[in-house]
Structures are given as structure tokens and as C-alpha cells.
Backbone as a printed PyTorch tensor [residue, N CA C, xyz], in Angstrom:
tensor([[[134.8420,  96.5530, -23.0420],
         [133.5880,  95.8920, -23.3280],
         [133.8710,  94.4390, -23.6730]],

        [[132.8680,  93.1780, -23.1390],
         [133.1580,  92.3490, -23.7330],
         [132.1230,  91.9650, -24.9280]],

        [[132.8090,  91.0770, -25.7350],
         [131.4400,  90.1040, -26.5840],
         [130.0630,  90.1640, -25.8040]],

        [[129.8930,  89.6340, -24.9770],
         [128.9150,  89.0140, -23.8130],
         [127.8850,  90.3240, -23.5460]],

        [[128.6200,  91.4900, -23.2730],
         [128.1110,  93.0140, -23.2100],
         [127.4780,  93.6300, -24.5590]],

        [[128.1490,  93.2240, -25.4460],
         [127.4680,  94.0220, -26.8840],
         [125.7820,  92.4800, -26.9540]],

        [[126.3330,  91.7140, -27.0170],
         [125.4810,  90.4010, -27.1220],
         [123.9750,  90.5970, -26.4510]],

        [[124.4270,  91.0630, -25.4960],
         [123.2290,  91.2890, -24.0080],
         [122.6530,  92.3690, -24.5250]],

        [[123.3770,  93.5630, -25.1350],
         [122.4100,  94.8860, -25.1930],
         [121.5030,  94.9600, -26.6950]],

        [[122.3000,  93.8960, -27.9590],
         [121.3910,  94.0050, -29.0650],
         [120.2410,  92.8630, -28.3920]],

        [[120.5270,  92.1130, -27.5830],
         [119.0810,  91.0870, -27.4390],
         [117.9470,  91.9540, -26.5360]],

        [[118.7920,  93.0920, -25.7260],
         [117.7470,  93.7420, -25.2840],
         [116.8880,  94.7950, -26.2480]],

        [[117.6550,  94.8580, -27.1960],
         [117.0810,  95.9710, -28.2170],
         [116.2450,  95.1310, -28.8990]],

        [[116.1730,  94.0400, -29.2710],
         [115.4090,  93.1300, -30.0830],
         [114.2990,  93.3320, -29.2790]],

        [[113.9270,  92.9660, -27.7760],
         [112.9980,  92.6200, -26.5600],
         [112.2390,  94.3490, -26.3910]],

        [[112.7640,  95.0670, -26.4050],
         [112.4810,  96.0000, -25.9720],
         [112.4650,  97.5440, -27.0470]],

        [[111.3030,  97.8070, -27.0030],
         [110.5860,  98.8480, -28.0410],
         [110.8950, 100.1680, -28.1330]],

        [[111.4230, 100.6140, -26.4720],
         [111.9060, 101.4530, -26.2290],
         [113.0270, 101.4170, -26.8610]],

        [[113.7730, 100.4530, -25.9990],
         [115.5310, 101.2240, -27.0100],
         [115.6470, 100.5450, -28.5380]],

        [[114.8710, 100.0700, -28.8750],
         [115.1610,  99.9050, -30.2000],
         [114.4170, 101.0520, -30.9520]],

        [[113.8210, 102.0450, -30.7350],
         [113.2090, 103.2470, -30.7220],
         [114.4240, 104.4430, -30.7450]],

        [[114.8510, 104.1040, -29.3140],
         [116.3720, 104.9300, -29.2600],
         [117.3260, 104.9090, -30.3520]],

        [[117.6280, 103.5260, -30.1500],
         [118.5140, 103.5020, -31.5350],
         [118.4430, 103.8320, -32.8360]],

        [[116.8790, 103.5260, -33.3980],
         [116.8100, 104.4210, -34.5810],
         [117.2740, 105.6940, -34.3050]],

        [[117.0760, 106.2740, -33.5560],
         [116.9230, 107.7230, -33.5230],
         [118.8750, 108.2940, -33.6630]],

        [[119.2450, 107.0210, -32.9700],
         [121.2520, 107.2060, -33.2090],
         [121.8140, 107.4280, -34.1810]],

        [[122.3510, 109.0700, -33.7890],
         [123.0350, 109.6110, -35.4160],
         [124.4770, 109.0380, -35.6880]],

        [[124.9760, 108.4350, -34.5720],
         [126.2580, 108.0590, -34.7620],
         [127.0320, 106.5470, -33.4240]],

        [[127.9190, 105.9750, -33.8690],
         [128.2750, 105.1950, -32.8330],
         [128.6210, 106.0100, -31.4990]],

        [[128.5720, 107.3600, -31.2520],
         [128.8930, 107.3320, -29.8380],
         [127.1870, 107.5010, -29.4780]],

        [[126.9120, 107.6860, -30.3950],
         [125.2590, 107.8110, -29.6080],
         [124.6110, 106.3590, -29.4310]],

        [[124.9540, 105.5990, -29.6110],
         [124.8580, 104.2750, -29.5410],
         [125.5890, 103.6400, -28.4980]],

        [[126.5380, 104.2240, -28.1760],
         [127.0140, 103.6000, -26.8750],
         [126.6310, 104.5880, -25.7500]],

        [[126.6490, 105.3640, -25.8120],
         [125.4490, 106.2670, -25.1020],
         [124.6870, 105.5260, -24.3610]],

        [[123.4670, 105.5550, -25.4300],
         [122.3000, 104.5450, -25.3410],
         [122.4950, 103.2970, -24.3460]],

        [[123.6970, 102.3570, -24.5360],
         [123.9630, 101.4610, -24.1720],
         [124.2070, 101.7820, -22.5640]],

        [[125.1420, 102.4960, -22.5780],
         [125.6000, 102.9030, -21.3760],
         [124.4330, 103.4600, -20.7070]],

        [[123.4790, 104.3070, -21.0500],
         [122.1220, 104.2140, -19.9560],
         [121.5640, 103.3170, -19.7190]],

        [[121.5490, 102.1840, -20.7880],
         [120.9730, 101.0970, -20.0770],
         [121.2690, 100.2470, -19.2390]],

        [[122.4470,  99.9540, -18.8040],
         [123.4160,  99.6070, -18.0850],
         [124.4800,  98.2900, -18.5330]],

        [[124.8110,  98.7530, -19.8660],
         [125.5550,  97.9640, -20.5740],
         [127.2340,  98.7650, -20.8890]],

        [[128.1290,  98.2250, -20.9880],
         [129.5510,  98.5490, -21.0640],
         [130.1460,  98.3510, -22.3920]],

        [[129.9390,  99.3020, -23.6790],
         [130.2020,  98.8920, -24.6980],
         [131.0850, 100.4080, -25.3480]],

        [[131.9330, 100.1000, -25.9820],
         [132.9700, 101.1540, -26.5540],
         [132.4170, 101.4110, -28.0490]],

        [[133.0000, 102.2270, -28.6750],
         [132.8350, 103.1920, -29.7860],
         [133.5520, 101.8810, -31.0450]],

        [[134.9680, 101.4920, -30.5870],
         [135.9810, 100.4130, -31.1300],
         [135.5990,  99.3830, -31.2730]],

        [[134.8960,  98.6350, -30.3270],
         [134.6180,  97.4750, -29.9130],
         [132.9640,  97.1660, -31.0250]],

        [[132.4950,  98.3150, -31.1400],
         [131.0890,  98.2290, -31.5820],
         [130.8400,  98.0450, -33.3260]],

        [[132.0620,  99.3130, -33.5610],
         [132.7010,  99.2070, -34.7250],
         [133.4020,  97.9520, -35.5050]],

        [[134.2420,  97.6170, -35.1220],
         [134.6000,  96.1320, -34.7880],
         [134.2610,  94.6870, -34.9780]],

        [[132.8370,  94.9080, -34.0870],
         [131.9510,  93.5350, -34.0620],
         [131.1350,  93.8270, -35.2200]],

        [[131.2160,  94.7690, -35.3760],
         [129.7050,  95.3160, -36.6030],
         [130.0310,  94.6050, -37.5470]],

        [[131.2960,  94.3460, -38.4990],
         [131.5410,  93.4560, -39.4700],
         [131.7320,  92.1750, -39.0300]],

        [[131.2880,  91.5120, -37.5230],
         [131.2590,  90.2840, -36.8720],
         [129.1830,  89.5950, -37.1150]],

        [[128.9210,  90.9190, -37.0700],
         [127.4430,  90.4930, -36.5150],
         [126.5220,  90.4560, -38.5080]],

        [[125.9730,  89.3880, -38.1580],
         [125.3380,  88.7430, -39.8560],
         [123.9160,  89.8130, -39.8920]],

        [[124.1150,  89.9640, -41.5060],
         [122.7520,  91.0570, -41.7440],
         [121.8990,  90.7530, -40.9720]],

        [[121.4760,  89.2770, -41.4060],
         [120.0480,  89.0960, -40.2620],
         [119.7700,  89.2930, -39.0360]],

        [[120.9070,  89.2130, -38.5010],
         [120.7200,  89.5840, -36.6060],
         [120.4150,  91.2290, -36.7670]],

        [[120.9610,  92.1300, -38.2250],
         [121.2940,  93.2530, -37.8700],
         [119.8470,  93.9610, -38.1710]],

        [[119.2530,  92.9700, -39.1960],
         [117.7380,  93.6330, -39.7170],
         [116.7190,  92.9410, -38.7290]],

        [[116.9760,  92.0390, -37.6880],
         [116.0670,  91.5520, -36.4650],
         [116.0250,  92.5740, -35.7550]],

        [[117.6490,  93.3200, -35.1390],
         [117.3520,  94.2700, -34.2040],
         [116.8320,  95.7130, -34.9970]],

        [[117.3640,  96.2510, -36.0000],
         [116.5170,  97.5250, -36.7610],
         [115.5860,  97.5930, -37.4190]],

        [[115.1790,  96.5500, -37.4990],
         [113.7590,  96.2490, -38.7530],
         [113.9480,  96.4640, -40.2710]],

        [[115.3730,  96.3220, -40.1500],
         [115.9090,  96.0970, -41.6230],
         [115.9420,  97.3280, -42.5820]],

        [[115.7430,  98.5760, -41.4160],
         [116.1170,  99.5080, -42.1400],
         [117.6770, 100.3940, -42.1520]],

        [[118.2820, 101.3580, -42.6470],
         [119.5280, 101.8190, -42.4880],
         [121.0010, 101.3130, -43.5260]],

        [[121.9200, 101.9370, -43.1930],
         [123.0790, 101.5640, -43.4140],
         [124.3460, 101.0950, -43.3750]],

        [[124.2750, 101.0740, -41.7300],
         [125.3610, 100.6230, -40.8400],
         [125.5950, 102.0180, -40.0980]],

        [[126.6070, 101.8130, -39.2110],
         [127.0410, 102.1880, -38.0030],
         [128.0700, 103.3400, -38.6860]],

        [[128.9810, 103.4620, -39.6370],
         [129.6420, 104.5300, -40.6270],
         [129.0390, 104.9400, -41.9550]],

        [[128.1550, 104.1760, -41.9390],
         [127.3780, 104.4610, -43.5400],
         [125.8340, 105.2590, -43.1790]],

        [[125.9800, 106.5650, -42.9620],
         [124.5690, 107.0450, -42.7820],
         [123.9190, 106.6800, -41.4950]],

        [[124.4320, 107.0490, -40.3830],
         [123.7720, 106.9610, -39.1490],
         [123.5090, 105.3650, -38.9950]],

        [[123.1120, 105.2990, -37.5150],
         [123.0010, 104.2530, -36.8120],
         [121.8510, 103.5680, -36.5180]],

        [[120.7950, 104.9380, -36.7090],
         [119.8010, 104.4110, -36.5040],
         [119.0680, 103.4540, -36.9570]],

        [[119.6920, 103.0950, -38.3140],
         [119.0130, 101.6110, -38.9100],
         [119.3190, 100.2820, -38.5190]],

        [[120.8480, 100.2230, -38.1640],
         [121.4560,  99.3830, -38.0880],
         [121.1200,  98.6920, -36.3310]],

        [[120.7560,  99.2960, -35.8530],
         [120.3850,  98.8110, -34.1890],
         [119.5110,  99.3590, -33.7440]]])
């Protein structure tokens, strides 16, 4: 996965109601790359994990609506 790939799929989650819908619903990072991967994005389990302590609260409560815990802390679904 690159930067550019995780980058592209939270701006689509921001844009789009549907998968930011999905993602609440993500009990875990592989269900999140899941997600990704149906949409036609190329993003790893490592890589997601990873950037997660890269990416600033605010981008993280733009794309979840500021609800959740992160991506290892209590499901995913808040966090994207």
C-alpha cells in the first residue's frame, strides 16, 4: 500500500456516506481493509496500523464524526 492509497480512501470516506457508514460498522482493521479493498483501494492491515499514529485527531474525527477509539482500542468503527 502506498501513503497516496490510504490518503485517497479516507478522502473518499469523508465524500461518501456510504462507506463512511461501512466503516462505522468495522469491528476490526482487517475489516477495514476489507472495506477498502471493495472499494478499489490497496491498503494493508500494517500499513493502516502504522499511519494511524501518522494521521492527526482532526482528520480522524472529520472522517468518523468524532466518534470511537481507534483502530486497536475498541473497534474501528469510530475511528474511520
Amino acid at each position: 500500500m502506498s501513503e497516496e492509497q490510504l490518503n485517497a480512501f479516507l478522502e473518499a470516506v469523508k465524500s461518501d456516506a456510504g462507506l463512511k457508514e461501512k466503516m462505522k460498522a468495522a469491528s476490526d482493521p482487517d475489516a477495514v481493509v476489507e472495506i477498502a479493498k471493495a472499494a478499489g483501494y490497496a491498503i494493508s492491515v500494517d500499513e493502516l496500523k502504522k499511519s494511524q499514529a501518522e494521521i492527526s485527531d482532526e482528520e480522524l474525527e472529520g472522517v468518523a464524526g468524532g466518534t470511537g477509539t481507534g483502530v486497536t482500542g475498541g473497534g474501528c468503527g469510530g475511528v474511520f
